[in-house]
C-alpha positions in Angstrom: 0.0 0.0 0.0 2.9 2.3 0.9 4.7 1.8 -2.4 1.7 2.2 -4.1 0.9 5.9 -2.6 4.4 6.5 -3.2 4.4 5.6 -7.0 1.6 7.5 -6.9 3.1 10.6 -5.8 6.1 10.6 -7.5 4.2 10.4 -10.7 2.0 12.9 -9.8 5.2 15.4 -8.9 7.2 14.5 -12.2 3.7 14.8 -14.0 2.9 18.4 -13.0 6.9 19.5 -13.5 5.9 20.7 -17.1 2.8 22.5 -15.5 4.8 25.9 -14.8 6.2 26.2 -18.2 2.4 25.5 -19.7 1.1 27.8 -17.6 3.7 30.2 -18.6 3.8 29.5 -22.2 -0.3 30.0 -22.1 -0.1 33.2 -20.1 2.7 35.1 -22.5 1.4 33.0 -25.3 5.0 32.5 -26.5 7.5 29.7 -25.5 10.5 31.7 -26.5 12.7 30.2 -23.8 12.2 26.7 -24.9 14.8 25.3 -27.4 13.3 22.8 -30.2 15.9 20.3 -29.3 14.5 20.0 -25.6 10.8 20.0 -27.3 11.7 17.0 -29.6 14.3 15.1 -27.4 11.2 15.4 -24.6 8.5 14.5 -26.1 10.0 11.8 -28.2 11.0 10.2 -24.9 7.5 10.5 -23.6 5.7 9.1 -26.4 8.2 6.2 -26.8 8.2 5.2 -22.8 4.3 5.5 -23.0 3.9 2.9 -25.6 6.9 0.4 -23.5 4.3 1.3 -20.3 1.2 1.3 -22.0 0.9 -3.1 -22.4 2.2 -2.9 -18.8 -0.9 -1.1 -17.5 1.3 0.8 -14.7 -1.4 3.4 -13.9 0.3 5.9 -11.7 3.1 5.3 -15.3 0.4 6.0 -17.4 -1.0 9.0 -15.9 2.4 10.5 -15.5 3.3 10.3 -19.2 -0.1 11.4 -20.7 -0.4 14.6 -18.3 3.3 15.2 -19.8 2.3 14.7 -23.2 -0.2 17.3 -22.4 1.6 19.9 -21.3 4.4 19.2 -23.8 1.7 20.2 -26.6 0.5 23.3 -24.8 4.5 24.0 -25.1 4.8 23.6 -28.3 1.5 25.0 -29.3 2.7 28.2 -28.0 6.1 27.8 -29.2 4.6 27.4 -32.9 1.8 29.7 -33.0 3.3 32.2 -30.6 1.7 36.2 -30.3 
């Protein structure tokens, strides 16, 4: 039960790291600080680990990848069609 809270959590926290720069990016609506190469190297890593965790059916895994894909587009929505 413990290690479960605790995978839990720490998905949760490394999930919601990439909420301050979406928030950011959404507020200036601009990612100008944000190099392509982190984009790409990122979110290439997040879509490749979700489909090695997605058979697995790791939910806390799961959860954390998706909510990082999510913010990861708002990033790059903002870095694309910045104002």
């Amino acid at each position: 039960m413990i290690l479960q809270f605790l995978g839990w959590l720490g998905s949760i926290l490394l999930a919601f790291c990439a909420l301050p720069q979406a928030i950011a990016s959404y507020k200036n609506k601009s990612s100008d600080g944000v190099t392509w190469g982190l984009l790409i190297m990122w979110g290439l890593g997040e879509i490749f680990t979700f489909i090695y965790v997605f058979p697995k059916m790791d939910f806390p895994l799961l959860f954390n990848y998706l909510a990082n894909i999510f913010f990861l587009l708002v990033i790059m929505y903002y870095k694309i069609f910045k104002k």
